[in-house]
GUMI-146458 format. One record per residue (C-alpha): residue number from 0; chain; x, y, z. Coordinates in nm, 4 decimals, decimal comma, padded with zeros to 6 digits. Layout:
NUM  A  X  Y  Z
...
***
This chain:
0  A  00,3441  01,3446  -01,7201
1  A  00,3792  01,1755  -02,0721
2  A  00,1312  01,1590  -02,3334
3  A  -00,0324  00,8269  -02,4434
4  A  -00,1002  00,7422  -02,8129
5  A  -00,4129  00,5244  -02,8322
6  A  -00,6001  00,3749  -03,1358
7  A  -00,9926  00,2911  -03,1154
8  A  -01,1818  00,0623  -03,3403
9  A  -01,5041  00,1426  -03,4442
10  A  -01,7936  00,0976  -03,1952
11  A  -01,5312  00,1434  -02,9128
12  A  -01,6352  00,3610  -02,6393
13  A  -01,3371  00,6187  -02,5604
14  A  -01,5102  00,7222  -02,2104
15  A  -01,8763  00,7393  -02,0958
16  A  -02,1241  01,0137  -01,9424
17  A  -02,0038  01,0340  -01,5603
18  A  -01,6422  00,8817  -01,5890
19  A  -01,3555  01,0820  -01,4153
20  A  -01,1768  01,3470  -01,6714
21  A  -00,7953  01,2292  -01,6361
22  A  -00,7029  01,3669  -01,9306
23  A  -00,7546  01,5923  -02,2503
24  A  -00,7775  01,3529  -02,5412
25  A  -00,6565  01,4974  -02,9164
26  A  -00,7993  01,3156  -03,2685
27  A  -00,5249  01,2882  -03,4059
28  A  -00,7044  01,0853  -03,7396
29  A  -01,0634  00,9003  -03,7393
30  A  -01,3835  01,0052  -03,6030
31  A  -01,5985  01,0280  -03,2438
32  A  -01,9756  01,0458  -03,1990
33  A  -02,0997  01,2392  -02,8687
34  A  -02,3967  01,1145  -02,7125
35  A  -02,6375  01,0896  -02,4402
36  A  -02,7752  00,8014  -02,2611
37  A  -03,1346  00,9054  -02,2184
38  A  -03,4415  00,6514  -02,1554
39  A  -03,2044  00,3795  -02,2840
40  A  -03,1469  00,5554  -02,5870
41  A  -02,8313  00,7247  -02,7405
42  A  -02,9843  01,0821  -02,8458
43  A  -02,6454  01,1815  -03,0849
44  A  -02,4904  01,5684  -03,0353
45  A  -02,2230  01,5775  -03,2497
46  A  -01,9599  01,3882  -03,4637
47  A  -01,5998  01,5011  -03,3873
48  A  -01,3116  01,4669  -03,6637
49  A  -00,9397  01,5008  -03,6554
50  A  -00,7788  01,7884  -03,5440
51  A  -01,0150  01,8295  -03,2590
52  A  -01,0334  01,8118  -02,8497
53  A  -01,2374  01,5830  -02,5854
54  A  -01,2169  01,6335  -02,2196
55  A  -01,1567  01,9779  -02,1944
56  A  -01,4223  02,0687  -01,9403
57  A  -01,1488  01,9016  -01,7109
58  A  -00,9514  02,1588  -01,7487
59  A  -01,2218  02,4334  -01,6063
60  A  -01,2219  02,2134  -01,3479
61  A  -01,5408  02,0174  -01,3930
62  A  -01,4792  01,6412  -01,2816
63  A  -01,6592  01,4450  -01,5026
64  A  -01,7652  01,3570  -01,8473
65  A  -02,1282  01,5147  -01,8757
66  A  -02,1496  01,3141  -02,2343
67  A  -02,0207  00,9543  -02,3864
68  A  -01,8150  00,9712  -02,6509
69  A  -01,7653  00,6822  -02,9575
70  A  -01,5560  00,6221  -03,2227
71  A  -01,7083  00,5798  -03,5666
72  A  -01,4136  00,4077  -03,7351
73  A  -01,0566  00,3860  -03,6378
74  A  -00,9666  00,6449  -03,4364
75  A  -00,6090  00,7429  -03,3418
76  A  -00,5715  00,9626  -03,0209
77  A  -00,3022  01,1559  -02,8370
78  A  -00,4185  01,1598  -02,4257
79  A  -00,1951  01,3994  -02,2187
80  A  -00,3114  01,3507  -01,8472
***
């Protein structure tokens, strides 16, 4: 298992509600919204920042993303499967 550095440009969707979890995702730098997809409308939860985690519901075992997430500007990850 190796780690994958990844860099998202604003806009870019970094997974959406329902995808397979394959892997816990670290912001390194940059910034993610988390939304919903409800009644064709993004309803926003919360903005995520450096230093933080996505996709760690995978690791309690739960299969898939129950939110999308976004990045609002550049957006450097580390992905470790």
């Amino acid at each position: 298992m190796s780690s994958l550095q990844k860099t998202y440009k604003r806009g870019e969707v970094i997974y959406k509600e329902g995808d397979k979890i394959t892997h816990v995702i670290f912001v390194q730098s940059g910034g993610v919204q988390q939304t919903l997809l409800r009644n064709k409308k993004n309803i926003e939860l919360m903005s995520i920042g450096s230093n933080n985690v996505l996709g760690e519901a995978g690791l309690a075992g739960i299969p898939t993303h129950n939110i999308a997430a976004v990045a609002t500007q550049e957006t450097k990850t580390l992905e470790v499967p």
